[in-house]
N, C-alpha and C positions, 0 to 999 in steps of 0.2 A: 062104548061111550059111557058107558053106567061104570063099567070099575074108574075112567078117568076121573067122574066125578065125584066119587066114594073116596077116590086118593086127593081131591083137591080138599074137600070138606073136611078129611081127616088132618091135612097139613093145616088149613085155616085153624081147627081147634089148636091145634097143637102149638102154632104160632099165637093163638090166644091166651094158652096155657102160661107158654114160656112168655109172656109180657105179662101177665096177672102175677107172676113169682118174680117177674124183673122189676113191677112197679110196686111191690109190698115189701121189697127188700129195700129200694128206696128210700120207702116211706118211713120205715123204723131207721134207716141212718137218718133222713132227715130231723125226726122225733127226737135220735139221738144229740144230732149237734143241737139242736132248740133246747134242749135242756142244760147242755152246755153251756149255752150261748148266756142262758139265764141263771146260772150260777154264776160268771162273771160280769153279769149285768148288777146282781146282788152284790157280792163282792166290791166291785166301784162306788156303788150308792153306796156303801159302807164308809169307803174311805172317804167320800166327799163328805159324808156326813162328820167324819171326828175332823176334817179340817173347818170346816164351817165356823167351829168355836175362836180359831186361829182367825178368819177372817175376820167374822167382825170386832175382833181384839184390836186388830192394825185399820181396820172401818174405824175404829171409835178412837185410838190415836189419832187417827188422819184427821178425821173431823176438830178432835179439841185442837194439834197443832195447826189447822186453816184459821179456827176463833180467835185462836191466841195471835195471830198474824193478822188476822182483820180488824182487831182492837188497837195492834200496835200502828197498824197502819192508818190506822184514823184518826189517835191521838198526832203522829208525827203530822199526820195533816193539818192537825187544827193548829199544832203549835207552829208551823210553817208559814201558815195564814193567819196567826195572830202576828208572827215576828213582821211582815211584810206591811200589814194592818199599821203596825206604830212605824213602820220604815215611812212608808205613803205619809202619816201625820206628820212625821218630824220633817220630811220634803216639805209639807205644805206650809208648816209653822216657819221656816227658814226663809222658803221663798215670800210668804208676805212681809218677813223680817226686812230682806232686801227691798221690796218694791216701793 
């Protein structure tokens, strides 16, 4: 009964062993690709960073092209409603002409 348990204890180290060299082999791949991971994570923020200039280039056309379209659009407005403005007086001037 005593060598059983001297042969168990010996396998438990042993299967301790070989998980302590299975999970530190892990851990350096893992470490590995995390460094990876983070050199294309740099890499990206790189390139979003040199577009960003491109952005707000076409940000700051789009904006002046909306102004220049809300200007014209408020001019044709006024001019639509001034044209309609003497349309209505000349109706009214006419129709008291008749009455």
């Amino acid at each position: 009964m005593d060598i059983l348990m001297t042969v168990l204890q010996v396998l438990l180290y042993v299967a301790a062993i070989v998980l302590l060299v299975v999970f530190t082999i892990v851990g350096i791949k893992m470490i590995k690709m995390l460094n990876k991971t983070d050199e294309i994570m740099d890499d990206v923020s790189d390139k979003v960073k040199s577009l960003d200039g491109v952005f707000m280039a076409i940000d700051k056309v789009s904006d002046g092209a909306n102004h220049i379209a809300d200007i014209v659009v408020s001019k044709l407005g006024k001019f639509i409603n001034k044209l309609f403005k003497e349309k209505s007086k000349d109706k009214k001037g006419t129709d008291e002409e008749d009455g």
